[in-house]
C-alpha positions as CSV (number, residue, x, y, z in Angstrom):
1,X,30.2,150.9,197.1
2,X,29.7,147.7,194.7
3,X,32.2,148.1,191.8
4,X,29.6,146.3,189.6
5,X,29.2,148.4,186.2
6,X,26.0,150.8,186.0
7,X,22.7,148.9,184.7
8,X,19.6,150.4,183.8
9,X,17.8,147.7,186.1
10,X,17.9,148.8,189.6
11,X,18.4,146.2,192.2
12,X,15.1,144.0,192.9
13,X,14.2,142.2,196.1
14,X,16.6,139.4,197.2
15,X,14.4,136.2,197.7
16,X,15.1,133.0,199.9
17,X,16.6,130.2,200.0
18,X,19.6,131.6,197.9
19,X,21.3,128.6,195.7
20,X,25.0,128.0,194.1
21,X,24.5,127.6,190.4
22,X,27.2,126.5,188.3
23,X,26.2,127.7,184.7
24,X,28.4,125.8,181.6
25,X,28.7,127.5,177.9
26,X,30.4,126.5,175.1
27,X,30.8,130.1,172.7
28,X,30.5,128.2,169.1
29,X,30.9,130.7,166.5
30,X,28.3,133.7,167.3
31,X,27.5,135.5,170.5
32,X,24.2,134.1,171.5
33,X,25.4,131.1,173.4
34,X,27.2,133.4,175.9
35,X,24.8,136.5,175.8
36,X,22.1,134.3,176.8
37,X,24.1,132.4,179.4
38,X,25.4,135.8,181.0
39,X,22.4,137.3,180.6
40,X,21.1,134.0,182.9
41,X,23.8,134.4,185.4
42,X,23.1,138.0,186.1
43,X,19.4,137.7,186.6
44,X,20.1,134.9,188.9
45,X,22.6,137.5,190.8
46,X,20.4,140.1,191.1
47,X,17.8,137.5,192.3
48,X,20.2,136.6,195.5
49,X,21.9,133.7,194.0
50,X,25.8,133.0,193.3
51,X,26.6,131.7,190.0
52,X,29.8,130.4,188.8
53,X,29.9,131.1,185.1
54,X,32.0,127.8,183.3
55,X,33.0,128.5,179.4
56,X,35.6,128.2,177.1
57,X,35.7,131.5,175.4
58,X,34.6,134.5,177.9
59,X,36.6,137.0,175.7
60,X,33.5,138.7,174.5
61,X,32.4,139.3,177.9
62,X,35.3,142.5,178.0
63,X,32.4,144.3,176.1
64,X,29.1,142.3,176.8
65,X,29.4,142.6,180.7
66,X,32.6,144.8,181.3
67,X,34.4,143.7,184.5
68,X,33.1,140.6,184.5
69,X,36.0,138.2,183.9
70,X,37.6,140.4,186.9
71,X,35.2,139.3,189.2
72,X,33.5,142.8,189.5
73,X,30.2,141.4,189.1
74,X,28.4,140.4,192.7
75,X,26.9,136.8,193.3
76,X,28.9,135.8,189.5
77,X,32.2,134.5,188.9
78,X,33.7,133.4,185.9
79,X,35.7,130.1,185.4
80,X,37.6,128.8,182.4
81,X,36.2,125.8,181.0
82,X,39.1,123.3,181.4
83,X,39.0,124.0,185.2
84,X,36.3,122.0,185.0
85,X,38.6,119.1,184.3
86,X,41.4,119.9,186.9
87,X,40.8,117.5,189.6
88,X,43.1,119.2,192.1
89,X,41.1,122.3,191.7
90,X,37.8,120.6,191.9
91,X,38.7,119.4,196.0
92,X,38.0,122.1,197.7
93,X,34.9,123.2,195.0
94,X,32.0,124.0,197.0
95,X,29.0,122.0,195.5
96,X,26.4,123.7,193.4
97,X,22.8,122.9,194.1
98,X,21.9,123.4,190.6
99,X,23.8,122.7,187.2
100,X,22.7,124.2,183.5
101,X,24.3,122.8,180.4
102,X,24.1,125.6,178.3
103,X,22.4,124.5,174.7
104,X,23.4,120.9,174.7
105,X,27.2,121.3,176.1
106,X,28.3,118.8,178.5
107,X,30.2,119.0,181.5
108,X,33.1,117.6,182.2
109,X,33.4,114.2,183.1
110,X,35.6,114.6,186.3
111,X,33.7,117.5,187.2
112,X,30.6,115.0,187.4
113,X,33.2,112.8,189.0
114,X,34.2,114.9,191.8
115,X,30.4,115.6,192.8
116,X,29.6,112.2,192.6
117,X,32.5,111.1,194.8
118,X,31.6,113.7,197.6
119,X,27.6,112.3,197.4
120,X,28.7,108.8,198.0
121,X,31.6,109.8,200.7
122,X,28.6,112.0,202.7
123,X,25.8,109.5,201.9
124,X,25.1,108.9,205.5
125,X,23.4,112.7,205.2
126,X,21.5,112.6,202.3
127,X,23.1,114.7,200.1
128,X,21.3,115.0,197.0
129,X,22.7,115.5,193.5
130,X,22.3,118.9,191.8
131,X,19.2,119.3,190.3
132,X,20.6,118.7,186.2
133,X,19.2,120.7,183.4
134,X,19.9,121.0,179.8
135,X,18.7,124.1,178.8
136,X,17.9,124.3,174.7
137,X,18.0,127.0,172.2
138,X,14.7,129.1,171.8
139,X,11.9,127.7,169.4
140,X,8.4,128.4,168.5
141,X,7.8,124.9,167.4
142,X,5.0,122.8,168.6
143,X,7.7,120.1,170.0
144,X,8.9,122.7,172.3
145,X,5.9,121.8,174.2
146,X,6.4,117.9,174.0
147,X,9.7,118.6,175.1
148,X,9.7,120.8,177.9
149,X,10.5,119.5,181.3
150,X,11.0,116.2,180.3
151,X,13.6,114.0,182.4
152,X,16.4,112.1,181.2
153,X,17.7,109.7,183.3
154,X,21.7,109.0,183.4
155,X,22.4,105.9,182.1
156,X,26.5,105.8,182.2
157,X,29.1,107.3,184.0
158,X,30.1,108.7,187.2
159,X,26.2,110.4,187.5
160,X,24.1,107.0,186.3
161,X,21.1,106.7,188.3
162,X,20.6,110.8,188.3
163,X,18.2,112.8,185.9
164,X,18.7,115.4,183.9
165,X,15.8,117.7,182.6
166,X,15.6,119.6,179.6
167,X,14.4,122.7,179.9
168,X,12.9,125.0,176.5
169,X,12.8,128.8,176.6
170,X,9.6,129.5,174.4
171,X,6.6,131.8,173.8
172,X,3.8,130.1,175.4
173,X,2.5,129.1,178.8
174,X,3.2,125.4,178.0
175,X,7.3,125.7,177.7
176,X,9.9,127.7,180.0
177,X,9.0,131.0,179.1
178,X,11.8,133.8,177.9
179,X,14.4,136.0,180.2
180,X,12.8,138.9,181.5
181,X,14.7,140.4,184.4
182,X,11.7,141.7,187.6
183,X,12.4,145.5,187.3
184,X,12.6,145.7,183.3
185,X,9.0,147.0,182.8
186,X,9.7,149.7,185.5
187,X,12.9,150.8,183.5
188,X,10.8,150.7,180.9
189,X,8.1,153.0,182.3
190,X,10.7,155.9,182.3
191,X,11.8,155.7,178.8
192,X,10.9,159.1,176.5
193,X,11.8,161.5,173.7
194,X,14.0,163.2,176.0
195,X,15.6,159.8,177.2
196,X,16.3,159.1,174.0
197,X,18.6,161.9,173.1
198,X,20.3,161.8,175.8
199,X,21.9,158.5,175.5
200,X,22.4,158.9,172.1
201,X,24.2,162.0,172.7
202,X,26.3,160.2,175.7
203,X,26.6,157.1,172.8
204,X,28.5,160.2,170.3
205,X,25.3,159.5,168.1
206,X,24.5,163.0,166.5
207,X,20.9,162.7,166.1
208,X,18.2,165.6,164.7
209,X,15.2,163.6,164.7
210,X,15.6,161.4,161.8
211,X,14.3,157.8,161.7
212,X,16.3,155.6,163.5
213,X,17.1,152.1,162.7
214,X,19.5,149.7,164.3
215,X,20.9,147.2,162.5
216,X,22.3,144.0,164.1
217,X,22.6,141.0,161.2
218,X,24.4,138.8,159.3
219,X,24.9,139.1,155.5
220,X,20.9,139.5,154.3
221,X,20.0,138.7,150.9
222,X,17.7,142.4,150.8
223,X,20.5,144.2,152.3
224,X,21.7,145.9,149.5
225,X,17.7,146.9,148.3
226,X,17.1,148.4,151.7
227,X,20.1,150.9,151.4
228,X,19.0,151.8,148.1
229,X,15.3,152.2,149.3
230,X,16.4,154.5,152.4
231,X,18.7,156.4,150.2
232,X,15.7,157.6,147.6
233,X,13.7,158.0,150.4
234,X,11.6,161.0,151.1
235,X,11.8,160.2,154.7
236,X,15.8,161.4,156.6
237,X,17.0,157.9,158.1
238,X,19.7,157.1,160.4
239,X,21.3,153.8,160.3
240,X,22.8,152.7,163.4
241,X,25.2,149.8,162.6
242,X,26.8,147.4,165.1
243,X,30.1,146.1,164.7
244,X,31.0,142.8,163.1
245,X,29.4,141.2,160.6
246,X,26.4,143.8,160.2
247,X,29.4,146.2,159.4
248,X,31.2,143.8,156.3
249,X,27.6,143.4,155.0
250,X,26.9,147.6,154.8
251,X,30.0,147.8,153.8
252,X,30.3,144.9,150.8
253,X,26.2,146.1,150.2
254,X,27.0,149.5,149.7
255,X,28.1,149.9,146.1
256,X,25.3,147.9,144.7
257,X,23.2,150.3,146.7
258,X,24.1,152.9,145.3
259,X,24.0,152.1,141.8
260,X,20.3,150.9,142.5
261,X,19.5,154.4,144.0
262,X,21.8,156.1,141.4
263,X,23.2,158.5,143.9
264,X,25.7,158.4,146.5
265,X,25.8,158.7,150.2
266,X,26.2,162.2,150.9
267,X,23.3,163.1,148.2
268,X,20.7,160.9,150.0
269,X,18.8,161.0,152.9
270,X,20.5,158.4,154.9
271,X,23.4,158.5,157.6
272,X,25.2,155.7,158.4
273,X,26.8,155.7,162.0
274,X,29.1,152.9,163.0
275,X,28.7,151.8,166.7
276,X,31.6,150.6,168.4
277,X,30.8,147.4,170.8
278,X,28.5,147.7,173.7
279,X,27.4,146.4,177.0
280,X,24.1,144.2,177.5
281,X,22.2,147.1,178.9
282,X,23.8,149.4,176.4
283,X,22.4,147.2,173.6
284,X,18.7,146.9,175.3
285,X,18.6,150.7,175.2
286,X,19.5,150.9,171.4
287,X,17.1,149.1,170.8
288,X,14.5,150.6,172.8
289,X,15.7,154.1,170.6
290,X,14.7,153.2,167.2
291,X,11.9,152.9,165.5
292,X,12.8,149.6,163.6
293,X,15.6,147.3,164.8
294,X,17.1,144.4,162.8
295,X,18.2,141.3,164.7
296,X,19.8,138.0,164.9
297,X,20.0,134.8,166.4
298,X,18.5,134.5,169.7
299,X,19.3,136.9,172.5
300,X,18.5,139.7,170.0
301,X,15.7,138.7,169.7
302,X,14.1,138.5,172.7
303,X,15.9,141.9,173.7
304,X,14.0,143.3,170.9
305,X,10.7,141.7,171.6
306,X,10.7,143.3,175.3
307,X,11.6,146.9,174.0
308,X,8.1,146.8,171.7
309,X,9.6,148.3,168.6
310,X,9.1,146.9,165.2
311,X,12.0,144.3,164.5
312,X,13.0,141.9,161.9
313,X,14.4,138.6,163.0
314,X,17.6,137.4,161.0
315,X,17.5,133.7,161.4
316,X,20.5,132.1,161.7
317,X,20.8,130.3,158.2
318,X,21.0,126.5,158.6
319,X,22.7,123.8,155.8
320,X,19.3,121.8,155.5
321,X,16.8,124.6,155.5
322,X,15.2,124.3,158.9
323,X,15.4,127.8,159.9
324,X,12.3,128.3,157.1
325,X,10.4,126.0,159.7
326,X,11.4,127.7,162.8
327,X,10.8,131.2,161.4
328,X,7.6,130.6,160.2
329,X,6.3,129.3,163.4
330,X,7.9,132.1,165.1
331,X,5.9,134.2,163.1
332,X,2.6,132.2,163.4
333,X,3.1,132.6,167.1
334,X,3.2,136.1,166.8
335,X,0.4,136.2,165.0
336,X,2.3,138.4,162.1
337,X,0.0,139.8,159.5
338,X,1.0,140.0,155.7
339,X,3.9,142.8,155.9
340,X,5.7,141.1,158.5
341,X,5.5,138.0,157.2
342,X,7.1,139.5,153.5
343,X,10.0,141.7,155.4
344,X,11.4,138.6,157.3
345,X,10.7,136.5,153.8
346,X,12.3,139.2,151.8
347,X,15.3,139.7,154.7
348,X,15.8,136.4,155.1
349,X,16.1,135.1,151.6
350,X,13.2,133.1,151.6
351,X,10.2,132.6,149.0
352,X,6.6,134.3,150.6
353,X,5.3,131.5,149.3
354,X,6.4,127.7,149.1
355,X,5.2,127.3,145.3
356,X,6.9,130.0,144.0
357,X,10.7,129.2,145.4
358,X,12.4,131.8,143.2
359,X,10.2,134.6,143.5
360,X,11.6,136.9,146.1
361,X,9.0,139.7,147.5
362,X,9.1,143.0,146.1
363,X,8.6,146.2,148.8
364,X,9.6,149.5,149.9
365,X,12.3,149.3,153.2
366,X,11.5,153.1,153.1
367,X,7.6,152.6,153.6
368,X,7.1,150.2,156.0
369,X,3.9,150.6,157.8
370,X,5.8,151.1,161.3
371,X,3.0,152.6,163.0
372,X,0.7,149.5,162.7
373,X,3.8,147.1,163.5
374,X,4.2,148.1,166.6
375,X,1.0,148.2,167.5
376,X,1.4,144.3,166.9
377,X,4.9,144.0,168.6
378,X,3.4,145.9,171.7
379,X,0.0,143.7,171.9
380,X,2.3,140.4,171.7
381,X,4.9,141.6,174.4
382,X,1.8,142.3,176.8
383,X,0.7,139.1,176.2
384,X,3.7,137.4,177.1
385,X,4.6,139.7,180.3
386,X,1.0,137.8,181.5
387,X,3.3,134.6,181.7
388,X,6.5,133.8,183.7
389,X,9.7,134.7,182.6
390,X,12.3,132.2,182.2
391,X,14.5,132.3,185.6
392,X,11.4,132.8,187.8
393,X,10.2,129.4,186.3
394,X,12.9,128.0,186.7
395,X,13.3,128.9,190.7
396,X,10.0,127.2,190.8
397,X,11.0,124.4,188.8
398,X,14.4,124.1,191.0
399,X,12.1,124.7,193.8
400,X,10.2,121.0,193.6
401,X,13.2,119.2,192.8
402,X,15.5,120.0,196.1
């Protein structure tokens, strides 16, 4: 029996030929770079392939993917990052057939060294190098489409004469599409009311129906409003709050909250419940529970597009004001009507409109039309299952290049 920890995404068909990846991420200060990364690997397993996961902080994996950094995972194994520089250990490496550099990372130089080496000593048999790729953060931006696929060759170094590729997740036909694991719309298929309760129940979530709404953010300028809305509300609301940051910001938003409702917690309609840390799959099915999730960065949010509910993207905040451009051509691409468009504004901290930088948007949290929203969130999702999913284009895109 595999010791593999329980997924809600049953084993699909193993295809041929079966490849060595070696998969590098660097965790910077979130944990998108290695939710995305893992979440990578362990498609790739399921698909038939071994992976060797390289990165320099896999701590977070001890609740992402339990067992993981034991080896407990089939077809993954995870490495520490300065391995990648011990020549000694690199000897007796088996050679991958393809490498990812996880958002812009870069791999060691004497682990480029060491493959190199073995090419030229075995030259006589045409060994190829690995087929390179950079793959970049998720965009809706028109370059995205520019970008995608394009080669860059090496021009210094142990590798110069090989190619690297860059290779852009996205949400059109035209980029690399976005990670979708084969059996997810089945899983999906089996999902109901009773479901529901039952893994909130298993989760020690005590829920009697209310409105449920996950919250997964940083610190949002309309935090504080929202509270206050859901606590005057005529509607009963449960707020489901993940660890970390989204719990400083309920916690430091709290007393302002209440001062705008003018009423405390235990007076109001809403319940806060404080999740501890959770698995991958764990975190898909959250978000498949509530009726409105709130999101970050970029694994989130792609998790939250695939379960169909109505979400609100919390961009991560950049120094020079380019996460305004990326969000609002995330939102063009979804084709978001007027109330999405002033939620993310108002989350987000941005002005609805460019001329009028200081006015924020006024609304209700506590009356969003939900019903409507996902409607919209559903249509988009089956338009996108139309198109490939991210690992299966790049098997093909692996495929040409052997």
């Amino acid at each position: 029996m595999s010791s593999q920890p329980a997924s809600p995404l049953p084993e699909p068909h193993t295809p041929a030929p079966a490849w060595l990846w070696d998969v590098f991420c660097q965790v910077i200060d979130n944990f998108g770079d290695i939710g995305v990364c893992w979440r990578l690997c362990a498609d790739l397993a399921q698909r038939g392939h071994t992976v060797r996961l390289w990165v320099d902080d896999s701590s977070a994996l001890d609740w992402m993917a339990p067992g993981a950094r034991q080896g407990q995972w089939s077809g993954i194994s995870v490495r520490a990052w300065e391995e990648a520089a011990d020549t000694a250990k690199l000897r007796d490496l088996p050679p991958a057939d393809v490498w990812i550099e996880g958002f812009g990372c870069h791999i060691a130089t004497e682990f480029i060294a060491a493959r190199a080496d073995s090419i030229s000593a075995t030259a006589i048999n045409g060994t190829k190098p690995p087929v390179w790729i950079n793959l970049e953060y998720l965009s809706a931006e028109d370059y995205v489409e520019r970008c995608h696929a394009l080669p860059s060759p090496v021009m210094q170094g142990p590798a110069k004469g090989w190619t690297k590729h860059f290779y852009y997740p996205g949400f059109t036909a035209g980029t690399g599409g976005l990670l979708r694991e084969p059996a997810l719309e089945e899983w999906q298929h089996g999902l109901d009311d009773s479901w529901r309760g039952a893994w909130l129940a298993d989760h020690g979530v005590a829920w009697s129906g209310e409105r449920l709404i996950s919250l997964f953010c940083y610190e949002p300028a309309a935090l504080a409003q929202a509270l206050a809305d859901w606590m005057r509300s005529d509607a009963p609301t449960l707020l489901l709050v993940t660890p970390g940051r989204a719990t400083r910001a309920v916690t430091e938003a709290l007393p302002e909250a209440q001062s705008l409702a003018g009423l405390g917690l235990p007076n109001s309609p809403l319940r806060l419940h404080y999740l501890e840390a959770m698995s991958q799959p764990d975190f898909d099915a959250l978000l498949h529970c509530c009726d409105l999730n709130f999101v970050r960065g970029e694994d989130s949010l792609v998790r939250a597009l695939w379960a169909g509910q109505p979400f609100v993207w919390h961009i991560y905040p950049q120094d020079d004001g380019a996460h305004g451009e990326k969000l609002a051509a995330f939102l063009d691409c979804m084709g978001a009507d007027a109330t999405v468009r002033q939620v993310h504004a108002a989350w987000n901290g941005m002005p609805l409109n460019h001329g009028a930088p200081n006015q924020q948007p006024a609304l209700d949290w506590s009356r969003l039309p939900l019903r409507d929203w996902r409607l919209q969130m559903q249509g988009w999702r089956d338009r996108l299952r139309q198109q490939p999913d991210l690992v299966s284009g790049l098997l093909s895109f692996v495929e040409k290049r052997r």
